[in-house]
C-alpha positions as CSV (number, residue, x, y, z in Angstrom):
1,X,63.6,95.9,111.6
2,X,61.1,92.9,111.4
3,X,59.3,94.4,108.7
4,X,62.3,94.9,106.9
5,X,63.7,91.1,107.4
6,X,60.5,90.3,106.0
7,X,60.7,92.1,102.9
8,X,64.6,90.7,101.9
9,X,63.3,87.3,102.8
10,X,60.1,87.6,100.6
11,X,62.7,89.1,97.6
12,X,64.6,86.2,98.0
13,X,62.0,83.8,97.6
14,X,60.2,85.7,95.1
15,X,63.7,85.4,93.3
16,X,64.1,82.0,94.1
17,X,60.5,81.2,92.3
18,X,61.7,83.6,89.0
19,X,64.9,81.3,88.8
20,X,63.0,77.9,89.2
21,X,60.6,79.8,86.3
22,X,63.4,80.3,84.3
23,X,64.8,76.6,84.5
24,X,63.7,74.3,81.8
25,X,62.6,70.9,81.9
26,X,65.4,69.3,80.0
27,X,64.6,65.4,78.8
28,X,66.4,62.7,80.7
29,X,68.7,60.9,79.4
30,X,66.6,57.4,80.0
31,X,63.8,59.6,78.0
32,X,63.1,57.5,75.2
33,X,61.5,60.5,73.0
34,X,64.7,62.5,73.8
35,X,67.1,59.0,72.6
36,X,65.1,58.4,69.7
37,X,65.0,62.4,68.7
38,X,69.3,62.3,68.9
39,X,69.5,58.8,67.4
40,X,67.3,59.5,64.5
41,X,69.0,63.2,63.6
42,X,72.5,61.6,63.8
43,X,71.5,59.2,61.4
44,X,69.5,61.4,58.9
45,X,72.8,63.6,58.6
46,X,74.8,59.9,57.9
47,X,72.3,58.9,55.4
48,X,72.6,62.2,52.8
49,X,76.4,62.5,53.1
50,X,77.1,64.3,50.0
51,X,79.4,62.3,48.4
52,X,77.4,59.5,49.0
53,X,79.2,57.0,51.5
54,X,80.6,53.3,50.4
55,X,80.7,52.2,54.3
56,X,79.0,54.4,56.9
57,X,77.2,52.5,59.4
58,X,73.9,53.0,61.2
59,X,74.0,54.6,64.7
60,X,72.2,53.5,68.1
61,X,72.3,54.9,71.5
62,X,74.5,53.9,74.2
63,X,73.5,54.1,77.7
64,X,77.1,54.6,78.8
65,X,78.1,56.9,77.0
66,X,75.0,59.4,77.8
67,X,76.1,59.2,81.6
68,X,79.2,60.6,80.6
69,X,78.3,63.5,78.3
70,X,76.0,64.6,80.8
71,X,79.0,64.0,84.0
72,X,81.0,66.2,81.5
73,X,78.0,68.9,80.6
74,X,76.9,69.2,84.4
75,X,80.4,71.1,85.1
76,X,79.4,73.7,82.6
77,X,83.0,74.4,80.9
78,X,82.9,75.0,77.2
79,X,85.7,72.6,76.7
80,X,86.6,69.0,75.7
81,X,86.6,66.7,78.8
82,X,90.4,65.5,79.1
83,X,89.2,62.0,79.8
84,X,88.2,61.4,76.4
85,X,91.2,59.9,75.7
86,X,92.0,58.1,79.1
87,X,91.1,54.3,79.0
88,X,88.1,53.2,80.5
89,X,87.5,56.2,81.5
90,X,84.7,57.7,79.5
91,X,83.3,54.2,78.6
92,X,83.6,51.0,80.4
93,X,84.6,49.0,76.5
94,X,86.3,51.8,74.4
95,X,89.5,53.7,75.7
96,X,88.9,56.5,73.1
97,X,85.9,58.8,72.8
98,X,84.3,61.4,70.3
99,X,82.9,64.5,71.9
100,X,80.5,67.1,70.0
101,X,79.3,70.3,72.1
102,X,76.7,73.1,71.9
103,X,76.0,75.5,74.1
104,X,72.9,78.4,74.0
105,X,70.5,79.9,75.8
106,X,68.0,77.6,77.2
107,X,65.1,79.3,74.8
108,X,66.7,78.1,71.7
109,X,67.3,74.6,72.4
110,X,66.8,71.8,70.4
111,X,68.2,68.5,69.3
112,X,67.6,68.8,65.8
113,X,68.9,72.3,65.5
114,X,72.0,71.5,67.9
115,X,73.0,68.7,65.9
116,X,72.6,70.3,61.9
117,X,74.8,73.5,63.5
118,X,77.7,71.0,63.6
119,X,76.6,69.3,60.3
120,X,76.8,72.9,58.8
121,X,80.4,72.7,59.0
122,X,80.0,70.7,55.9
123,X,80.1,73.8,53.9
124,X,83.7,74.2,55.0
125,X,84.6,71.0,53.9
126,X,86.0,69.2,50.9
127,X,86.3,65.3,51.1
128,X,88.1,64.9,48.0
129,X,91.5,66.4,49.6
130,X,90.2,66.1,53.3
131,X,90.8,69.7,53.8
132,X,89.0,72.1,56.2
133,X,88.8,75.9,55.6
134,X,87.2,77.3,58.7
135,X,85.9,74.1,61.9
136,X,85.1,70.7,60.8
137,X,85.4,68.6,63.5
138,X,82.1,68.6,64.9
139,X,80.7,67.7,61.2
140,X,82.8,64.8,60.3
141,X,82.6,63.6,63.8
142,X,78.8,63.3,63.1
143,X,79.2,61.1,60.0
144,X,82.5,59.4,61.1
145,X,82.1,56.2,58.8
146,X,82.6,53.6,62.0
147,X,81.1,55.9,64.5
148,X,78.5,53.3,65.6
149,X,77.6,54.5,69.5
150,X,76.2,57.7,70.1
151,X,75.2,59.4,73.7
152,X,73.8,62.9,74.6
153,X,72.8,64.4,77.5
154,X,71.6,68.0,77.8
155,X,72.2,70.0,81.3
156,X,71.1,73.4,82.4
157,X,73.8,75.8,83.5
158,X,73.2,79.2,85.0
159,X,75.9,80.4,82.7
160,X,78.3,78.6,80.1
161,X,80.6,79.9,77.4
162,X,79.5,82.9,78.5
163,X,75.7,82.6,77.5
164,X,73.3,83.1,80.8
165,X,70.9,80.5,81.7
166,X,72.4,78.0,79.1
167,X,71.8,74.5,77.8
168,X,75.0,72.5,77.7
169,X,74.3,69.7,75.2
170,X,76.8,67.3,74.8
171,X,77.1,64.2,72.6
172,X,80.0,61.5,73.0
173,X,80.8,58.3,69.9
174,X,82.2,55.4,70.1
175,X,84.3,54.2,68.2
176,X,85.9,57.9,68.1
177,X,86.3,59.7,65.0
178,X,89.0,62.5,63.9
179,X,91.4,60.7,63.0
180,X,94.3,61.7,60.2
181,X,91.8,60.3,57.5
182,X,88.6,60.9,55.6
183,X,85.5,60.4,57.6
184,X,84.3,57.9,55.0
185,X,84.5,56.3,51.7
186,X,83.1,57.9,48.6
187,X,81.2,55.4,46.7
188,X,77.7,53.9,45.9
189,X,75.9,53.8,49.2
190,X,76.5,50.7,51.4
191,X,78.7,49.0,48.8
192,X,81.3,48.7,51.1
193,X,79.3,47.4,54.0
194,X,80.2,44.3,55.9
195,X,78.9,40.8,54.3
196,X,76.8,40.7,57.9
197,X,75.5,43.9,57.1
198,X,72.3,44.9,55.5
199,X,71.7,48.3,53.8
200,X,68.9,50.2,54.9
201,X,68.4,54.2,53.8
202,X,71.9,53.8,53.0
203,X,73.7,52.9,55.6
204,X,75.0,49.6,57.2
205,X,73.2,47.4,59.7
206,X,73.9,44.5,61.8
207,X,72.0,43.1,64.9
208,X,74.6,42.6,66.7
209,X,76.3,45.8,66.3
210,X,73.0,47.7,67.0
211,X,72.5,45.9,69.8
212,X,71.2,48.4,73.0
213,X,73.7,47.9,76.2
214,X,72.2,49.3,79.3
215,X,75.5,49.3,81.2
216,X,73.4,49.3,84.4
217,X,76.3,49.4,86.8
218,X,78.3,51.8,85.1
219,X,79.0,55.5,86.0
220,X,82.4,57.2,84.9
221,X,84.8,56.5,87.6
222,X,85.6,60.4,88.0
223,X,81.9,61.5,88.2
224,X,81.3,63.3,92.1
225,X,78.2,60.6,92.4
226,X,76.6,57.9,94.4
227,X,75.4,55.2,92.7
228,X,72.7,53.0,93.7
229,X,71.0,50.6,92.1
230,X,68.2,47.9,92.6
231,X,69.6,45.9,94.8
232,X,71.3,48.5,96.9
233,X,68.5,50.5,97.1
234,X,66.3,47.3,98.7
235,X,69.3,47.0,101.0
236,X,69.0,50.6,102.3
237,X,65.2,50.2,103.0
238,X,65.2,47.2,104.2
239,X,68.3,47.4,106.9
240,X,66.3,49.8,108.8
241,X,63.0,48.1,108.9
242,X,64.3,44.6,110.1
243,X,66.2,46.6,112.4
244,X,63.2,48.2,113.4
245,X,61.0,45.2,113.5
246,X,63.7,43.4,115.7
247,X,63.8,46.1,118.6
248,X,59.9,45.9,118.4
249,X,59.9,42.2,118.6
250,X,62.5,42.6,121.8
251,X,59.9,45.0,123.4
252,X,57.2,43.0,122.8
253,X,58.5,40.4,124.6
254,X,60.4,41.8,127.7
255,X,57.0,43.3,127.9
256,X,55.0,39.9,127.9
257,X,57.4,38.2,129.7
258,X,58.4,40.9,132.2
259,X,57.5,38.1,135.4
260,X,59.1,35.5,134.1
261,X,62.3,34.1,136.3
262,X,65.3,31.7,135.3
263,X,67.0,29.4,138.3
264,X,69.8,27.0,137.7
């Protein structure tokens, strides 16, 4: 009986050990590799749009927005988060988000790859009459014209959209895109760009709109998480130890002072 215990134990663990094999080491979403990798792809696709673009806009990353693709991507559906649409609930300044997904087995995973499957739609595509043939919305998302904030976060899931052992990769803009319009001007690149604006590899800039938020306080409001930051976390370690060092300090001296007597 022992022996056999043994053995189901030790096939569990050894199964254990295959899984934790089998799990990738995704990058962070504070990995600055892994920002610069989903910044740079989204803007390479904005920069060749075919007709060139009068008024698309550079991209940057936005810290708030990462937290909430990867909320979304941790519950593993292969669906479109229904808060995208609630105020202030997918980002603490814009009450409507943009949501691209992909989802494959972990193996096959990459950014650049993830990304150029949904600028493939392209070939579906016609601009001039803003009609789709086949799925669209992931492309024109991607080189929305005023689509300025981008965030991505890519979680592993032991099985999504029906793919085993599966990286959920998720990307959320700001402003959103998809409206009942063309996702940009035709025209000669940057032409139509702000008067702040500068063009560089065709597409507008401006300081202030690049500008990186960190959003440090900011989780989405229906994420299952505990959030602590600096200061709370210095709270929770020090609580204890004053506590500690107070009880020690009471010892010490009901120790020393054992003899001592008070009259009135």
């Amino acid at each position: 009986m022992r022996l056999w215990l043994l053995a189901v134990l030790g096939l569990g663990v050894l199964a254990d050990v295959c899984l934790a094999q089998r799990r990738p080491v995704l990058p962070a979403i504070t990995n600055q590799t892994y920002i610069n990798e989903c910044v740079r792809e989204h803007n390479k696709h904005r920069t060749v749009v075919q007709p060139a673009a009068a008024n698309m806009v550079y991209m940057t990353w936005d810290a708030a927005l990462a937290r909430t693709a990867r909320a979304w991507a941790k519950k593993c559906l292969f669906k479109h988060s229904p808060y995208l649409t609630e105020k202030f609930m997918s980002h603490p300044h814009y009450g409507h988000v943009g949501e691209n997904i992909w989802t494959g087995h972990y193996t096959i995973f990459n950014v650049p790859d993830a990304i150029k499957l949904w600028t493939d739609e392209v070939q579906h595509y016609n601009l001039q009459t803003n009609k789709c043939t086949k799925t669209c919305g992931h492309y024109t998302q991607v080189v929305w014209d005023n689509s300025h904030k981008v965030g991505c976060a890519a979680v592993f899931c032991r099985k999504a959209a029906g793919v085993k052992d599966a990286v959920h990769f998720i990307c959320n803009y700001v402003p959103s895109g998809n409206y009942p319009r063309k996702p940009y001007k035709a025209g000669a690149s940057c032409s139509l760009c702000s008067k702040e604006d500068t063009c560089v590899d065709n597409l507008c800039r401006n300081p202030e709109r690049d500008k990186i938020i960190r959003y440090t306080r900011w989780y989405p409001p229906w994420e299952n998480r505990i959030v602590c930051d600096e200061s709370c976390i210095a709270v929770l370690v020090l609580r204890p130890s004053l506590m500690l060092l107070a009880f020690l300090i009471v010892f010490l001296m009901q120790k020393r002072y054992s003899n001592m007597s008070i009259s009135k």
